[in-house]
C-alpha positions in Angstrom: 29.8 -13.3 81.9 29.2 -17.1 81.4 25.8 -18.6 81.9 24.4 -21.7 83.0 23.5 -22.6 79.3 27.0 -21.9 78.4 27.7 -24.1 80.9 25.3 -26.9 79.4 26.7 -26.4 75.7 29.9 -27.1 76.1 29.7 -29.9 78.0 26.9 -31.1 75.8 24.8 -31.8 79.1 21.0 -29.9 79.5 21.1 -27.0 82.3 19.3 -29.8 84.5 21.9 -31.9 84.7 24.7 -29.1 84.8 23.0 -27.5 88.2 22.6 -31.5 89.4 26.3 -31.0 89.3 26.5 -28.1 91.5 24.6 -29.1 94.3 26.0 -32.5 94.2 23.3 -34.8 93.8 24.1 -38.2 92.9 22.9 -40.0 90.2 25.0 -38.3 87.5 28.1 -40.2 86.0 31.5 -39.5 86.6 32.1 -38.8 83.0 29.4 -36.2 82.9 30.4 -34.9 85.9 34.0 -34.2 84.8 32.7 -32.6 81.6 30.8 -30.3 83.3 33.4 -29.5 85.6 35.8 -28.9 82.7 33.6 -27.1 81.2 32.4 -24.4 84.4 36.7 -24.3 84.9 37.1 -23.3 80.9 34.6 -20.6 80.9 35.5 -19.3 84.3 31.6 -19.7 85.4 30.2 -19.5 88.8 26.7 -18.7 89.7 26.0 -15.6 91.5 26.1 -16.0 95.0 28.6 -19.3 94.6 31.2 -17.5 92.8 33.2 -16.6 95.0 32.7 -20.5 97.3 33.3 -22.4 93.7 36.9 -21.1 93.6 37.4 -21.3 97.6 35.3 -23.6 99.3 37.3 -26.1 101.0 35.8 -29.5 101.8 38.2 -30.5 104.2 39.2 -33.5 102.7 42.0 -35.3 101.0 42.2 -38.5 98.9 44.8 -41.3 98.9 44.6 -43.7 96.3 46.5 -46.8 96.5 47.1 -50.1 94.4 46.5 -52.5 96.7 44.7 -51.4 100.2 45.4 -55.1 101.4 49.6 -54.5 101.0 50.9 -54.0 104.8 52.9 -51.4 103.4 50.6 -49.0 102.3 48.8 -50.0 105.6 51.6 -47.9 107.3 52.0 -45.0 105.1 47.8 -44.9 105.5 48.4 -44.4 109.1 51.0 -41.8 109.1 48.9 -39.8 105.9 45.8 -39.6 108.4 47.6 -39.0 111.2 49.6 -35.9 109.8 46.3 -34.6 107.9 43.7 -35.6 111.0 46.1 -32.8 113.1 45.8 -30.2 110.5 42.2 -30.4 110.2 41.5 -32.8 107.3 39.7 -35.9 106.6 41.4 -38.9 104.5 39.1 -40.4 102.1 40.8 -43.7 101.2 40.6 -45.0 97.5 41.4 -48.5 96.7 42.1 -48.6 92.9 44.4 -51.5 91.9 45.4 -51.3 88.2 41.3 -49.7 87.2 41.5 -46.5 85.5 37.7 -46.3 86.1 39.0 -46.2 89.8 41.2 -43.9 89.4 38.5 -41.3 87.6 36.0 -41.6 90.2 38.5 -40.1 92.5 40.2 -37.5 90.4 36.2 -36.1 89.4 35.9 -35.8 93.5 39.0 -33.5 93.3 37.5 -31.5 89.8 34.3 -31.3 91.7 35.8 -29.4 94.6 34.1 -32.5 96.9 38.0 -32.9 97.7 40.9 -30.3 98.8 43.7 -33.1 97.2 44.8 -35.8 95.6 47.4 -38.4 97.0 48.1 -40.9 94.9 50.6 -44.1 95.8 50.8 -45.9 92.3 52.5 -44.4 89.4 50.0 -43.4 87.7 47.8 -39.9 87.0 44.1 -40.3 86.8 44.0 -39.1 82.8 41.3 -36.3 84.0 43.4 -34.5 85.9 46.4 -34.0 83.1 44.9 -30.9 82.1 44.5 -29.8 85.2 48.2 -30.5 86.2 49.9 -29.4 82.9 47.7 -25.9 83.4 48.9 -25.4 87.2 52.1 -27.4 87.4 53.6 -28.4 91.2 50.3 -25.7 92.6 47.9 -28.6 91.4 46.7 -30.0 94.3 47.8 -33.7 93.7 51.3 -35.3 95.2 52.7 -38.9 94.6 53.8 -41.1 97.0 56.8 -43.7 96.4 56.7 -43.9 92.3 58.7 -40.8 91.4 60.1 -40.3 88.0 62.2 -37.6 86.4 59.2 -36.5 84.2 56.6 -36.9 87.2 54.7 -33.3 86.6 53.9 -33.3 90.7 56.0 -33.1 93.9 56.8 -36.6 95.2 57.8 -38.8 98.5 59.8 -41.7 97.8 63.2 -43.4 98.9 66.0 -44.1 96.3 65.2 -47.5 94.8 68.4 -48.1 92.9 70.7 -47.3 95.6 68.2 -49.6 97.9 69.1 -52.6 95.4 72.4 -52.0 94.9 72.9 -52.5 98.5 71.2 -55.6 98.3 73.2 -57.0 95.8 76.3 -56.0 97.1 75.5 -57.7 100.7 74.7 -61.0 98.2 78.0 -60.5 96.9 80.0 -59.8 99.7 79.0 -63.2 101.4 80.2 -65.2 98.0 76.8 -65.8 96.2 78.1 -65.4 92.5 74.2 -66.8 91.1 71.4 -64.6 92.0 68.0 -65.2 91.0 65.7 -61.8 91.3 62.2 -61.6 91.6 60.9 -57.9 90.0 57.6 -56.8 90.7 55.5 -55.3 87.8 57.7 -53.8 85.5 55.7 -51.1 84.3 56.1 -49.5 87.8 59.1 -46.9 88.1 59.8 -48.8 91.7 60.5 -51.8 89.9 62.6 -50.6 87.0 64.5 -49.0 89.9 65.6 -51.5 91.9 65.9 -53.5 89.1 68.6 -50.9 87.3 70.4 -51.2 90.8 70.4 -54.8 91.0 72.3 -54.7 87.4 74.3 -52.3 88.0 76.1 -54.1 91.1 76.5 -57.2 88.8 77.9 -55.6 86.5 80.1 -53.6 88.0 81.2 -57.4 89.5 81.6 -58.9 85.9 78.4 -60.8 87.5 75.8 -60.0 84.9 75.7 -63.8 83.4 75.0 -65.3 87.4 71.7 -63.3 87.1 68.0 -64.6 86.3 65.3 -62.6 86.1 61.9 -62.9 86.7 58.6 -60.6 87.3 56.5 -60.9 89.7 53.4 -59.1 91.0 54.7 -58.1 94.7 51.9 -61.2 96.1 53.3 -64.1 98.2 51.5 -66.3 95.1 54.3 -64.8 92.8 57.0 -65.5 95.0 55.9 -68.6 95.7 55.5 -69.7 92.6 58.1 -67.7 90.6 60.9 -69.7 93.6 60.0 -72.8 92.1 60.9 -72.1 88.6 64.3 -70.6 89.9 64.8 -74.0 91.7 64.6 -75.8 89.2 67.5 -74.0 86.4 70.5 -75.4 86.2 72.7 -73.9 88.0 70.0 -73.0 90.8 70.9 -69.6 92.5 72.0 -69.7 96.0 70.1 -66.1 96.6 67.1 -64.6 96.1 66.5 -61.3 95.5 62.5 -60.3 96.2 60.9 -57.1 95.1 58.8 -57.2 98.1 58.7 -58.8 101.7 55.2 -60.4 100.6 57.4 -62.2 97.4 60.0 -62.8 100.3 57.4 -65.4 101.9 56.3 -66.9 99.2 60.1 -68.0 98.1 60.7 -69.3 102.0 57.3 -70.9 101.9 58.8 -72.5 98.3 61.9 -73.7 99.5 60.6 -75.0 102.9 58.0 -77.0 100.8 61.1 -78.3 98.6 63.1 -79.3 101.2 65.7 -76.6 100.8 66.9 -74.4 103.8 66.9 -70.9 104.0 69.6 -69.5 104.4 71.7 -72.7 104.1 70.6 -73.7 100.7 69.2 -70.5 99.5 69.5 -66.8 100.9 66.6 -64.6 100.5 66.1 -60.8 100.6 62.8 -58.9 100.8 62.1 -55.5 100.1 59.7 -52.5 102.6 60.8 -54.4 106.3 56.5 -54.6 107.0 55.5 -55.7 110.7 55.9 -59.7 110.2 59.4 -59.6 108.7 61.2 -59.6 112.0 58.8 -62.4 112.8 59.0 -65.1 109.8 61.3 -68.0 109.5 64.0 -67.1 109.2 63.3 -63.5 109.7 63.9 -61.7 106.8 66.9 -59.6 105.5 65.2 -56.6 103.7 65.1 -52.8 102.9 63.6 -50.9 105.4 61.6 -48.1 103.5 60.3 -45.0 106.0 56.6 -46.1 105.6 54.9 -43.7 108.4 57.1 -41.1 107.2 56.2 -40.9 103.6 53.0 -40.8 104.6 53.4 -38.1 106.6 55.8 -36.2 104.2 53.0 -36.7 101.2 50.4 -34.8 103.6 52.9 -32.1 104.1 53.6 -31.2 100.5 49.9 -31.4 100.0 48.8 -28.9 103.0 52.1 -26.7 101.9 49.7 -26.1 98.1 46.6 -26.2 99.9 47.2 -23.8 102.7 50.4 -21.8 101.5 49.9 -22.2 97.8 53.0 -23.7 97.3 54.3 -23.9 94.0 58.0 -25.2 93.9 58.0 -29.4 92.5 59.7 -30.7 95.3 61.0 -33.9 94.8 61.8 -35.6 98.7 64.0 -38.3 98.7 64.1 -40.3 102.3 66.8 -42.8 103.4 66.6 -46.2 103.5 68.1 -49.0 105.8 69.4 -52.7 104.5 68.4 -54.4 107.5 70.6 -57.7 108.3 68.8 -60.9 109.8 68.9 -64.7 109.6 67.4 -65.0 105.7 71.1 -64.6 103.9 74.2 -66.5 104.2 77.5 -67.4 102.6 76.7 -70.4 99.8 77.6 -73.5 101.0 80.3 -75.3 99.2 
């Protein structure tokens, strides 16, 4: 049986600061925390009278880690993750992480550490700590995406079909006559992005309308749309539509062309992407995708309870529908 000093060895740590670990005092550093853990996992060791509580105690928590707690957005899927996990007897500790790995690590050693029951995670990507972890266990791991799925994600995701989502989009463009579409990505390293984006292409080419596009990358802010609308308006030939990756980038390129003096919809047509809260309320309210925010919240939770309470071990993959929602932001071109 494994010792405490076998512990301390391989993690390269002193038996002090393996048993600070333990009893979760603060003051030790994620990375040496992580080690240790690693290293107790590895050689299978539990002290005594903890051995059994190591391998079962549940903290009655779960993290959610999202790129941008400020995004309305993940506002809603927030409320629906608590919701679903608040009624099954769990806590949601909420981790804002933007694009900082070191972020990302403090809340995937909270998970090693047993200080957490699960991992949700909104972005698209895995917390390097926990790979081993996840390539060891597979879809039982205790971590589940939200809204980034790709074909090689290792976990079971929640997410809506982007492409299709585009697709639409475009073809409503191109059904009222626009020919010259100018389309705002957000950060193409995201699978979201590269999605809607391979959607958006497909349409125009389908069309023989691949030349009418432009193409720019944004951020997902109202800054990027804003400013990213006022390079499109001044190409030659300037699209009559806009196509936003996000409702946020949606207001910017209205707030762009009002500033202008362009009209929207009667100069320009703009699309958004999510239908938040104030899209039914901006001017002109806003044609968008409507993505099942409070329900991919509560979906996540699901998966996660359906490993953490009936050891689940299937990769489920949940796709949920989406709704091109019509309203006074798109047109027919003039002319």
């Amino acid at each position: 049986m494994s010792t405490i000093s076998d512990v301390a060895r391989l993690a390269g740590v002193s038996t002090a600061t393996v048993s600070r670990v333990l009893n979760g005092y603060e003051h030790v550093s994620t990375d040496t925390a992580v080690r240790v853990a690693e290293a107790i996992e590895q050689l299978g060791y539990a002290p005594n009278a903890m051995a059994k509580s190591l391998r079962t105690l549940k903290s009655s928590r779960i993290i959610v880690t999202v790129p941008d707690i400020a995004n309305p957005f993940f506002a809603s899927i927030i409320r629906g993750a608590e919701e679903t996990a608040q009624a099954a007897g769990y806590a949601v500790l909420l981790g804002d992480v933007g694009s900082n790995s070191d972020s990302e690590e403090v809340y995937a050693g909270l998970l090693r550490r047993r200080e957490a029951d699960g991992l949700i995670f909104l972005g698209h990507h895995i917390p390097d700590s926990l790979a081993e972890m996840i390539e060891r266990q597979g879809p039982a791991a205790p971590v589940v995406n939200g809204c980034e799925y790709t074909d090689t994600l290792p976990v079971s995701s929640v997410h809506i079909d982007n492409a299709a989502a585009a697709h639409e989009v475009m073809e409503h463009l191109y059904g009222l006559g626009h020919k010259t579409v100018g389309i705002i990505t957000g950060d193409l390293s995201s699978p979201i992005s590269r999605d809607r984006l391979k959607g958006a292409k497909d349409s125009a080419g389908a069309r023989g309308l691949a030349s009418g596009l432009t193409i720019v990358s944004g951020d997902y802010s109202i800054e990027s749309g804003a400013r990213l609308t006022a390079d499109l308006m001044a190409m030659t030939p300037r699209p009559t539509a806009i196509f936003c990756f996000s409702d946020d980038m949606a207001f910017g390129a209205c707030h762009t062309l009002r500033e202008t003096g362009l009209d929207c919809p009667r100069d320009v047509s703009v699309v958004g992407f999510d239908d938040i809260a104030s899209s039914r309320f901006a001017a002109p309210p806003l044609t968008t995708v409507r993505q099942p925010m409070r329900e991919i919240g509560v979906k996540t939770v699901e998966l996660l309870i359906d490993i953490l309470e009936r050891h689940a071990s299937r990769r489920v993959n949940l796709t949920l529908p989406h709704e091109l929602v019509l309203r006074a932001s798109t047109a027919a071109p003039k002319g």
